[in-house]
N, C-alpha and C positions, 0 to 999 in steps of 0.2 A: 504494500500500500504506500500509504505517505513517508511510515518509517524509513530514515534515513539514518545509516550507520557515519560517524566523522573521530579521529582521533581528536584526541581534547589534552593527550598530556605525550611528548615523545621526549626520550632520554636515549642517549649512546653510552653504553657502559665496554669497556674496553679492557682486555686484558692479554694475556703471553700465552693461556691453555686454553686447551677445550676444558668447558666443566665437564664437570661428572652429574654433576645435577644443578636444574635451576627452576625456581618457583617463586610465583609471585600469589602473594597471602590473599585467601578469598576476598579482603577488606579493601585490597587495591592499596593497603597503605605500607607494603613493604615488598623487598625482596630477597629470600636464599641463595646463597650460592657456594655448592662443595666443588672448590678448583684446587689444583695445583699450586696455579701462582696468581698474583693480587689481581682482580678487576676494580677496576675505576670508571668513574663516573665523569664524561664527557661535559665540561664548561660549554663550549661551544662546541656544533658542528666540526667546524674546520678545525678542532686543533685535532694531533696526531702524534703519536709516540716519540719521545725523542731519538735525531737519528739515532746520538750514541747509543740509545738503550738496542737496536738492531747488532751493533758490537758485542755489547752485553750477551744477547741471545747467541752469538756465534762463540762467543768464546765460554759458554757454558755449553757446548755440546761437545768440545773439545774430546777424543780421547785419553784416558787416564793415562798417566805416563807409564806409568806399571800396574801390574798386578799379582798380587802375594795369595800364596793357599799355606794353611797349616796345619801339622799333623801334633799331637800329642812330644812329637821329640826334635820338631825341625819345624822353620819356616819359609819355602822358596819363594823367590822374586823373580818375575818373569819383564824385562823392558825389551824392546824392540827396536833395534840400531839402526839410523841411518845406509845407506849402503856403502858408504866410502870408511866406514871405522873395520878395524882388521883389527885383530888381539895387541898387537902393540901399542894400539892406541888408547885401550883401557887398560885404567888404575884405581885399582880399588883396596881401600884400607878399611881393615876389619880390627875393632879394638873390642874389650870384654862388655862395651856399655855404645857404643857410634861405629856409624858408618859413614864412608864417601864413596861415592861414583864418579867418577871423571872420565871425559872422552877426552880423548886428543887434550890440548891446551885452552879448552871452554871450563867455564865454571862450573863446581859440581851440580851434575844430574842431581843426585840425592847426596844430602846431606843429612848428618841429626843422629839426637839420643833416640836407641832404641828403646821401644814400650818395656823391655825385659833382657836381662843379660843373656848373653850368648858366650857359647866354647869357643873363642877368637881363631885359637887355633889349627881348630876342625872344620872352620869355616870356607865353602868352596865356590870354583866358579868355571862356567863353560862356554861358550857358542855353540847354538844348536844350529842347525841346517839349515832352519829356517829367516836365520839371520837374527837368535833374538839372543840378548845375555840372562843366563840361569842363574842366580844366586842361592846358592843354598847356607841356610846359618842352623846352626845347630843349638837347642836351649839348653839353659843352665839348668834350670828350672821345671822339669819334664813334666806333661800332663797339663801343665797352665795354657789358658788360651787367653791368645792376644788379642782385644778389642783393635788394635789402630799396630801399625808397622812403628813407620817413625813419630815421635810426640810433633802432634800439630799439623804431621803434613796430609791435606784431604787430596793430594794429586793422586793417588794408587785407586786401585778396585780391590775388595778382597772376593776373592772366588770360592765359594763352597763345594768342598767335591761331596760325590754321592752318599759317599759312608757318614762325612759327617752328617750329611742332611737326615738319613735315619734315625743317627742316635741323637739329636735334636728331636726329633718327631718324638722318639721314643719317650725322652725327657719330659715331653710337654702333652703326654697321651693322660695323665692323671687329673688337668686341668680340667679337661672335657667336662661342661655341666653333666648332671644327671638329672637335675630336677625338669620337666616340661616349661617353659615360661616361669624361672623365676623372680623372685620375690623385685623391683628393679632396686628398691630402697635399699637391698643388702650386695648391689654389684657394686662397682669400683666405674660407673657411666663416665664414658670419655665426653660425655654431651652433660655435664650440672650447669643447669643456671646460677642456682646458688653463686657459683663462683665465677658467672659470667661478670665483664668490667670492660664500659665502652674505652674504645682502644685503636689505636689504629696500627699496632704490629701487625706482621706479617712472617711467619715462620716458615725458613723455607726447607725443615725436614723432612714435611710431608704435606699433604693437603689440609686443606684450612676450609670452615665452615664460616661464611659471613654472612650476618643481615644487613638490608640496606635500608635506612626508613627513607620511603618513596617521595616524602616531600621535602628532605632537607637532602637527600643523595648522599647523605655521609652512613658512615659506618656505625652501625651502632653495637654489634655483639662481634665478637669473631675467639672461635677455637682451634687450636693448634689438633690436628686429629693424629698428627704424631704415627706411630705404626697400625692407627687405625684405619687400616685400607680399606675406601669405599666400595662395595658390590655390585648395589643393583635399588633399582627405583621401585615402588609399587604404589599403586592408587586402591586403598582399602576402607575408607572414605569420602565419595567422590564432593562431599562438604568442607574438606578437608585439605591442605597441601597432601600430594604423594610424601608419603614413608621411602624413607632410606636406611638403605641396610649396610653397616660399618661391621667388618671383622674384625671381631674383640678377644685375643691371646685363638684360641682352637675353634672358639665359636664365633658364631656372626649373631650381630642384635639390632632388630628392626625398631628404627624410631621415628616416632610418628611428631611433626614440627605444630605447635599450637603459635598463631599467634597471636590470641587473644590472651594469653597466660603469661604476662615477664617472669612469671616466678617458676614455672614450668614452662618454659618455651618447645623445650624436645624431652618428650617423655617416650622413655624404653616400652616397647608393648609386644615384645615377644624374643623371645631366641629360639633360636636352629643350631641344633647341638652341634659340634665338630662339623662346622659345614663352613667355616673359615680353614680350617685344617685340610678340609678333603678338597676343596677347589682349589685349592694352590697347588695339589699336583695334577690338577687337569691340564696340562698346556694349552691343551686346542679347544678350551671353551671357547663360545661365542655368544652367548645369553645366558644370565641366570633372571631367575623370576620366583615367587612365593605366589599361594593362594590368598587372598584377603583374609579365610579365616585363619590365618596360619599353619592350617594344617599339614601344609606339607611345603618344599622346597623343592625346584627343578634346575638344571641347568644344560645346554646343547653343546655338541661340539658343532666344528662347523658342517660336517656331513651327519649325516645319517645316524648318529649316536646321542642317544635321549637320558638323562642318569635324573632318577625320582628320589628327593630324599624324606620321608615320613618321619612326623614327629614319636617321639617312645610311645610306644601302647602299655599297658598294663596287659601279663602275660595269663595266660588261665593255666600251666603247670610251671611247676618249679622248677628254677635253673638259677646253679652254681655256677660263677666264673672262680676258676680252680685257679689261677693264677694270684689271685687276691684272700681265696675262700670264703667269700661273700656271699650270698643269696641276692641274684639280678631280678628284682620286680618288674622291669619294664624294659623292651628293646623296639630300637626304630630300626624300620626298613631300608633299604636300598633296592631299588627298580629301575631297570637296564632296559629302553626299547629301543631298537634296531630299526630305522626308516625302512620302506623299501624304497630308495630311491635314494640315488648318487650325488642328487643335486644339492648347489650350495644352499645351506639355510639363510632365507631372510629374515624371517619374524618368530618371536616367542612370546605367548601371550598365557597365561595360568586365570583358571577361576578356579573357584571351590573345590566343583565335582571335576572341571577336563583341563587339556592342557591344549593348546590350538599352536601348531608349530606349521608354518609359511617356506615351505622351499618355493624356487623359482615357477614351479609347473605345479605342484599342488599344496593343498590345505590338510593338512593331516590331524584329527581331533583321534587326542589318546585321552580313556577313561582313567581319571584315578581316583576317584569315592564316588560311591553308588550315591545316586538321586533318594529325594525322598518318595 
Protein backbone atom coordinates (compact mmCIF):
# COMPACT_ATOMS: atom_id res chain seq x y z
CA UNK A 1 0.00 0.00 0.00
CA UNK A 2 1.06 3.52 1.04
CA UNK A 3 3.77 1.86 3.55
CA UNK A 4 6.87 3.12 2.65
CA UNK A 5 10.13 1.51 4.19
CA UNK A 6 13.29 4.65 4.58
CA UNK A 7 16.58 4.35 6.75
CA UNK A 8 16.36 6.82 9.53
CA UNK A 9 19.71 6.02 11.22
CA UNK A 10 23.05 4.67 9.10
CA UNK A 11 26.52 4.19 10.90
CA UNK A 12 29.85 2.51 9.24
CA UNK A 13 31.57 0.40 11.85
CA UNK A 14 34.96 -0.67 10.66
CA UNK A 15 37.25 -3.09 11.64
CA UNK A 16 40.72 -5.71 10.77
CA UNK A 17 38.40 -9.23 11.19
CA UNK A 18 35.55 -10.89 10.20
CA UNK A 19 33.39 -11.31 13.34
CA UNK A 20 32.33 -14.27 14.44
CA UNK A 21 29.17 -13.00 15.59
CA UNK A 22 27.13 -9.66 15.28
CA UNK A 23 23.74 -8.43 16.66
CA UNK A 24 21.92 -5.67 17.18
CA UNK A 25 19.56 -5.76 20.44
CA UNK A 26 15.67 -6.07 19.79
CA UNK A 27 15.44 -2.31 21.23
CA UNK A 28 17.60 -0.95 18.27
CA UNK A 29 19.58 0.71 21.08
CA UNK A 30 22.66 -1.37 20.93
CA UNK A 31 25.03 -3.49 19.39
CA UNK A 32 27.39 -7.02 19.91
CA UNK A 33 30.18 -7.85 18.46
CA UNK A 34 32.48 -11.23 19.03
CA UNK A 35 35.73 -10.34 16.78
CA UNK A 36 39.15 -10.92 16.70
CA UNK A 37 40.28 -7.59 16.56
CA UNK A 38 38.63 -3.98 17.54
CA UNK A 39 35.77 -2.42 15.38
CA UNK A 40 35.14 1.08 15.40
CA UNK A 41 32.64 3.36 14.77
CA UNK A 42 32.95 5.56 11.53
CA UNK A 43 32.96 9.78 12.39
CA UNK A 44 32.39 10.27 8.90
CA UNK A 45 31.73 8.41 5.63
CA UNK A 46 34.94 9.34 4.06
CA UNK A 47 37.29 8.63 6.74
CA UNK A 48 39.37 5.40 6.23
CA UNK A 49 41.86 3.31 8.01
CA UNK A 50 45.11 4.71 8.53
CA UNK A 51 47.55 3.81 5.62
CA UNK A 52 50.01 2.87 8.30
CA UNK A 53 47.73 0.68 10.12
CA UNK A 54 47.79 -1.42 6.38
CA UNK A 55 51.67 -1.82 7.41
CA UNK A 56 50.54 -2.99 10.63
CA UNK A 57 48.32 -5.63 9.06
CA UNK A 58 51.34 -6.87 6.98
CA UNK A 59 53.78 -7.06 9.33
CA UNK A 60 51.47 -9.15 11.73
CA UNK A 61 51.04 -11.82 9.31
CA UNK A 62 54.66 -12.00 9.20
CA UNK A 63 56.02 -15.80 9.57
CA UNK A 64 57.54 -16.78 12.90
CA UNK A 65 61.00 -16.79 12.79
CA UNK A 66 61.34 -20.07 14.23
CA UNK A 67 59.66 -22.64 15.61
CA UNK A 68 60.41 -24.93 18.91
CA UNK A 69 58.75 -28.44 19.83
CA UNK A 70 59.56 -30.08 23.31
CA UNK A 71 59.96 -33.27 24.69
CA UNK A 72 60.12 -34.05 28.56
CA UNK A 73 64.29 -34.18 28.05
CA UNK A 74 65.09 -31.63 25.07
CA UNK A 75 63.81 -28.74 23.35
CA UNK A 76 64.55 -28.20 19.27
CA UNK A 77 64.50 -25.13 17.20
CA UNK A 78 63.78 -25.35 13.99
CA UNK A 79 64.69 -21.48 11.79
CA UNK A 80 64.92 -21.47 8.08
CA UNK A 81 68.03 -19.94 6.40
CA UNK A 82 68.34 -17.72 3.62
CA UNK A 83 69.87 -19.53 0.63
CA UNK A 84 73.27 -17.99 0.41
CA UNK A 85 74.30 -18.94 4.40
CA UNK A 86 76.52 -22.22 4.35
CA UNK A 87 77.71 -23.61 7.85
CA UNK A 88 80.52 -21.24 8.16
CA UNK A 89 78.40 -18.72 8.23
CA UNK A 90 76.73 -19.73 11.55
CA UNK A 91 77.76 -19.11 15.17
CA UNK A 92 76.16 -20.19 17.77
CA UNK A 93 76.98 -19.80 21.44
CA UNK A 94 75.30 -22.14 23.95
CA UNK A 95 75.92 -21.10 27.73
CA UNK A 96 74.05 -23.02 30.95
CA UNK A 97 71.31 -20.09 31.07
CA UNK A 98 71.59 -18.00 26.97
CA UNK A 99 71.63 -18.34 23.67
CA UNK A 100 72.98 -16.58 20.38
CA UNK A 101 72.33 -17.01 16.66
CA UNK A 102 74.40 -15.39 14.36
CA UNK A 103 74.50 -15.57 10.48
CA UNK A 104 77.33 -14.31 8.78
CA UNK A 105 78.29 -10.77 10.21
CA UNK A 106 74.37 -9.56 10.99
CA UNK A 107 73.12 -9.14 14.22
CA UNK A 108 71.91 -11.90 16.24
CA UNK A 109 68.88 -13.84 14.98
CA UNK A 110 68.01 -14.83 18.48
CA UNK A 111 69.23 -13.79 21.34
CA UNK A 112 68.40 -14.06 25.29
CA UNK A 113 67.93 -15.91 28.70
CA UNK A 114 66.46 -19.04 28.21
CA UNK A 115 63.00 -19.98 30.15
CA UNK A 116 65.08 -22.91 31.94
CA UNK A 117 68.70 -24.11 32.05
CA UNK A 118 70.04 -26.36 29.60
CA UNK A 119 73.33 -29.02 29.58
CA UNK A 120 75.43 -26.25 27.41
CA UNK A 121 77.60 -28.91 26.74
CA UNK A 122 75.27 -31.49 25.08
CA UNK A 123 73.82 -28.80 23.28
CA UNK A 124 73.80 -29.50 19.26
CA UNK A 125 73.31 -28.28 15.90
CA UNK A 126 72.65 -29.22 12.18
CA UNK A 127 71.51 -28.23 8.56
CA UNK A 128 68.95 -30.22 7.36
CA UNK A 129 68.40 -30.62 3.51
CA UNK A 130 65.85 -28.61 3.49
CA UNK A 131 67.84 -25.79 4.05
CA UNK A 132 66.69 -25.07 7.64
CA UNK A 133 69.04 -24.88 11.04
CA UNK A 134 68.04 -27.62 13.83
CA UNK A 135 68.96 -26.64 17.31
CA UNK A 136 68.61 -29.04 19.76
CA UNK A 137 69.26 -28.02 23.76
CA UNK A 138 69.12 -30.42 26.19
CA UNK A 139 67.21 -29.66 29.81
CA UNK A 140 68.75 -29.60 33.09
CA UNK A 141 65.75 -30.00 34.60
CA UNK A 142 63.80 -33.15 32.86
CA UNK A 143 60.18 -33.41 32.80
CA UNK A 144 59.51 -29.43 33.10
CA UNK A 145 57.72 -27.94 30.28
CA UNK A 146 58.45 -24.67 28.89
CA UNK A 147 55.68 -22.18 28.41
CA UNK A 148 57.99 -19.53 26.15
CA UNK A 149 61.71 -20.55 24.52
CA UNK A 150 63.41 -17.26 25.16
CA UNK A 151 62.11 -14.77 28.05
CA UNK A 152 60.03 -12.00 26.15
CA UNK A 153 60.65 -13.15 22.78
CA UNK A 154 56.93 -13.65 20.88
CA UNK A 155 58.90 -14.14 17.25
CA UNK A 156 58.92 -18.21 17.53
CA UNK A 157 55.75 -20.67 17.09
CA UNK A 158 55.62 -23.58 19.57
CA UNK A 159 54.43 -26.69 17.61
CA UNK A 160 52.74 -29.42 19.59
CA UNK A 161 53.46 -32.95 18.34
CA UNK A 162 50.95 -35.63 18.59
CA UNK A 163 51.92 -37.50 21.66
CA UNK A 164 51.82 -34.43 23.54
CA UNK A 165 48.50 -33.48 22.27
CA UNK A 166 47.12 -36.84 23.80
CA UNK A 167 48.58 -36.67 27.05
CA UNK A 168 47.18 -33.09 27.35
CA UNK A 169 43.73 -34.51 26.32
CA UNK A 170 44.27 -37.07 28.60
CA UNK A 171 45.04 -34.54 31.59
CA UNK A 172 42.06 -32.49 30.88
CA UNK A 173 39.57 -35.61 30.24
CA UNK A 174 38.55 -35.24 34.34
CA UNK A 175 37.30 -31.78 33.78
CA UNK A 176 34.57 -32.81 31.50
CA UNK A 177 31.05 -31.72 33.24
CA UNK A 178 28.98 -34.55 34.38
CA UNK A 179 26.07 -32.64 35.40
CA UNK A 180 23.36 -31.87 32.21
CA UNK A 181 23.11 -27.86 32.24
CA UNK A 182 24.66 -26.91 35.32
CA UNK A 183 24.03 -24.84 38.11
CA UNK A 184 25.71 -21.31 35.86
CA UNK A 185 26.10 -19.49 39.43
CA UNK A 186 28.64 -22.34 40.41
CA UNK A 187 30.84 -22.08 36.98
CA UNK A 188 33.86 -19.92 36.61
CA UNK A 189 31.60 -17.73 33.38
CA UNK A 190 34.13 -16.15 31.14
CA UNK A 191 30.87 -13.65 30.29
CA UNK A 192 30.15 -11.90 34.50
CA UNK A 193 28.63 -8.72 34.27
CA UNK A 194 29.29 -8.37 37.70
CA UNK A 195 32.68 -7.45 36.73
CA UNK A 196 31.97 -5.80 33.53
CA UNK A 197 33.64 -1.91 33.46
CA UNK A 198 33.06 0.55 30.55
CA UNK A 199 36.53 0.59 28.92
CA UNK A 200 37.96 0.98 25.87
CA UNK A 201 40.82 -1.81 25.87
CA UNK A 202 41.29 -4.14 23.48
CA UNK A 203 43.11 -7.43 24.15
CA UNK A 204 44.74 -8.93 21.45
CA UNK A 205 45.14 -12.63 22.83
CA UNK A 206 42.10 -13.70 21.63
CA UNK A 207 38.72 -12.41 20.74
CA UNK A 208 36.85 -9.94 22.43
CA UNK A 209 33.04 -9.43 23.20
CA UNK A 210 31.90 -5.77 22.79
CA UNK A 211 28.73 -3.71 23.16
CA UNK A 212 28.04 -0.70 21.33
CA UNK A 213 25.40 1.65 22.76
CA UNK A 214 23.69 2.77 19.32
CA UNK A 215 23.25 6.31 20.12
CA UNK A 216 26.52 7.47 21.49
CA UNK A 217 28.74 4.67 19.13
CA UNK A 218 31.01 4.30 21.96
CA UNK A 219 31.98 1.29 23.74
CA UNK A 220 30.21 0.45 26.50
CA UNK A 221 31.17 -3.39 27.96
CA UNK A 222 33.83 -5.40 26.31
CA UNK A 223 35.41 -8.94 27.60
CA UNK A 224 38.64 -10.30 26.81
CA UNK A 225 37.28 -14.08 25.84
CA UNK A 226 40.93 -15.18 26.26
CA UNK A 227 41.17 -19.11 25.28
CA UNK A 228 37.41 -18.94 25.00
CA UNK A 229 37.07 -19.91 21.43
CA UNK A 230 33.98 -18.88 19.83
CA UNK A 231 31.78 -21.85 18.19
CA UNK A 232 28.65 -21.25 16.71
CA UNK A 233 25.56 -18.87 16.72
CA UNK A 234 21.83 -20.00 17.58
CA UNK A 235 18.49 -18.26 17.46
CA UNK A 236 16.51 -20.16 20.59
CA UNK A 237 14.41 -17.06 21.02
CA UNK A 238 13.49 -15.43 18.18
CA UNK A 239 12.60 -12.32 20.80
CA UNK A 240 15.61 -12.52 21.73
CA UNK A 241 19.43 -11.76 20.27
CA UNK A 242 20.90 -15.29 18.96
CA UNK A 243 22.87 -17.35 21.64
CA UNK A 244 26.60 -17.86 21.26
CA UNK A 245 28.39 -20.77 22.07
CA UNK A 246 32.17 -20.10 23.66
CA UNK A 247 34.33 -23.36 24.59
CA UNK A 248 34.85 -23.30 28.04
CA UNK A 249 38.33 -25.68 29.31
CA UNK A 250 36.59 -29.57 27.47
CA UNK A 251 33.10 -28.19 27.35
CA UNK A 252 31.21 -25.53 25.32
CA UNK A 253 28.47 -23.03 27.05
CA UNK A 254 25.79 -21.51 25.38
CA UNK A 255 24.99 -17.92 26.24
CA UNK A 256 22.11 -16.21 25.77
CA UNK A 257 22.90 -11.93 25.49
CA UNK A 258 19.93 -9.99 27.56
CA UNK A 259 19.90 -6.41 26.83
CA UNK A 260 17.53 -5.36 28.96
CA UNK A 261 19.54 -6.67 32.12
CA UNK A 262 23.04 -4.48 32.92
CA UNK A 263 23.32 -6.65 35.70
CA UNK A 264 22.90 -9.93 33.75
CA UNK A 265 23.66 -8.94 30.35
CA UNK A 266 24.91 -12.68 29.16
CA UNK A 267 23.42 -15.26 31.01
CA UNK A 268 24.94 -19.05 30.64
CA UNK A 269 21.78 -21.29 29.71
CA UNK A 270 23.12 -24.41 28.85
CA UNK A 271 26.31 -26.76 28.40
CA UNK A 272 27.25 -29.43 25.80
CA UNK A 273 29.49 -31.68 27.70
CA UNK A 274 33.06 -32.21 26.05
CA UNK A 275 31.82 -30.90 22.98
CA UNK A 276 34.71 -28.15 23.09
CA UNK A 277 37.12 -31.14 23.50
CA UNK A 278 35.63 -33.25 20.65
CA UNK A 279 35.47 -30.40 17.96
CA UNK A 280 38.93 -29.59 18.04
CA UNK A 281 39.89 -32.69 16.73
CA UNK A 282 37.56 -32.54 13.83
CA UNK A 283 39.72 -30.62 11.27
CA UNK A 284 37.23 -30.77 8.58
CA UNK A 285 34.35 -29.23 10.37
CA UNK A 286 32.31 -26.86 8.46
CA UNK A 287 29.09 -26.06 10.60
CA UNK A 288 28.30 -26.65 14.11
CA UNK A 289 24.77 -25.82 15.23
CA UNK A 290 22.43 -26.82 18.63
CA UNK A 291 18.68 -27.60 18.81
CA UNK A 292 16.94 -24.57 20.64
CA UNK A 293 15.91 -26.86 23.25
CA UNK A 294 19.37 -27.82 23.83
CA UNK A 295 18.98 -31.05 23.51
CA UNK A 296 21.28 -32.07 21.45
CA UNK A 297 24.43 -30.78 19.49
CA UNK A 298 25.54 -31.28 15.65
CA UNK A 299 28.28 -30.59 13.65
CA UNK A 300 29.28 -31.29 9.60
CA UNK A 301 32.30 -31.84 7.91
CA UNK A 302 32.59 -30.50 4.73
CA UNK A 303 31.30 -33.66 2.72
CA UNK A 304 29.15 -36.20 3.50
CA UNK A 305 29.84 -36.71 7.34
CA UNK A 306 27.13 -35.63 9.81
CA UNK A 307 28.45 -36.38 13.82
CA UNK A 308 25.03 -35.85 16.55
CA UNK A 309 26.15 -35.14 19.91
CA UNK A 310 23.01 -35.99 22.66
CA UNK A 311 22.83 -34.43 25.98
CA UNK A 312 23.57 -37.42 29.07
CA UNK A 313 20.28 -39.49 29.54
CA UNK A 314 19.67 -41.06 32.61
CA UNK A 315 20.57 -44.83 32.14
CA UNK A 316 17.76 -47.63 33.11
CA UNK A 317 20.69 -50.46 34.12
CA UNK A 318 23.61 -50.09 35.84
CA UNK A 319 27.05 -49.26 34.63
CA UNK A 320 30.43 -49.04 36.34
CA UNK A 321 33.35 -47.03 34.80
CA UNK A 322 36.02 -49.59 36.08
CA UNK A 323 38.79 -47.07 35.59
CA UNK A 324 37.55 -44.60 38.35
CA UNK A 325 35.03 -47.57 40.02
CA UNK A 326 32.35 -45.28 40.16
CA UNK A 327 28.72 -46.13 39.27
CA UNK A 328 27.93 -43.96 35.70
CA UNK A 329 24.19 -42.78 36.11
CA UNK A 330 23.99 -41.06 32.82
CA UNK A 331 25.68 -41.38 29.31
CA UNK A 332 25.39 -39.20 26.19
CA UNK A 333 25.37 -40.33 22.63
CA UNK A 334 27.27 -39.82 19.76
CA UNK A 335 25.49 -40.22 16.12
CA UNK A 336 27.54 -40.67 12.92
CA UNK A 337 25.23 -40.12 9.58
CA UNK A 338 26.93 -40.78 6.20
CA UNK A 339 25.36 -38.38 3.23
CA UNK A 340 24.64 -40.08 0.36
CA UNK A 341 26.19 -37.73 -1.70
CA UNK A 342 29.68 -36.34 -2.55
CA UNK A 343 28.69 -32.98 -2.75
CA UNK A 344 30.00 -29.98 -0.85
CA UNK A 345 27.95 -28.83 2.15
CA UNK A 346 26.32 -25.41 2.10
CA UNK A 347 23.96 -25.02 4.94
CA UNK A 348 23.25 -26.43 8.46
CA UNK A 349 20.35 -25.66 10.09
CA UNK A 350 19.09 -27.81 13.71
CA UNK A 351 15.46 -27.70 15.23
CA UNK A 352 14.22 -29.66 18.12
CA UNK A 353 13.13 -32.83 16.51
CA UNK A 354 15.46 -32.65 12.65
CA UNK A 355 18.50 -31.54 11.46
CA UNK A 356 18.11 -29.92 7.63
CA UNK A 357 21.68 -30.12 6.09
CA UNK A 358 21.92 -28.17 2.22
CA UNK A 359 24.43 -29.65 -0.17
CA UNK A 360 24.66 -28.10 -3.59
CA UNK A 361 21.82 -30.50 -5.30
CA UNK A 362 19.94 -31.56 -2.22
CA UNK A 363 18.12 -30.81 1.06
CA UNK A 364 18.77 -33.78 3.36
CA UNK A 365 16.29 -33.75 6.80
CA UNK A 366 17.88 -36.20 9.30
CA UNK A 367 15.58 -37.34 12.34
CA UNK A 368 16.92 -36.85 15.77
CA UNK A 369 13.88 -36.95 18.44
CA UNK A 370 10.62 -38.26 17.66
CA UNK A 371 7.71 -35.73 17.38
CA UNK A 372 5.08 -35.45 19.63
Amino acid sequence: GDQRYEIVKRRVLQGKSVPHYAAIEPSGDGLMIVSHKPFTFMQNESDKLEENDDAKVSNEKKDPLYYWQQTEDDVTITVHLPQDITKDDIKICFSPDNICITLKDQPPLMEGKLYSSVDHESCTWIIREDKSLEVSLIKKNEGSRWPELILGDTRGEFIMDSSQCSEIAESLMHLTSEVMNPNPEKENPPCNAQELEECDAFLEDGASLCRFDGNTSKVTHIINLGSNQYLFSVVVNPREMPCFCLRHDVDALLWQPHSDQPENMWEHIATFNALGYVQASKQDKKFMACAPDYSYAALCECLRRVFIYRQPTPLATVLYNRKEGRQVGQVAKQLVATLESNDPILGFQATNERLFVLTTKTLFLIKVNSGN
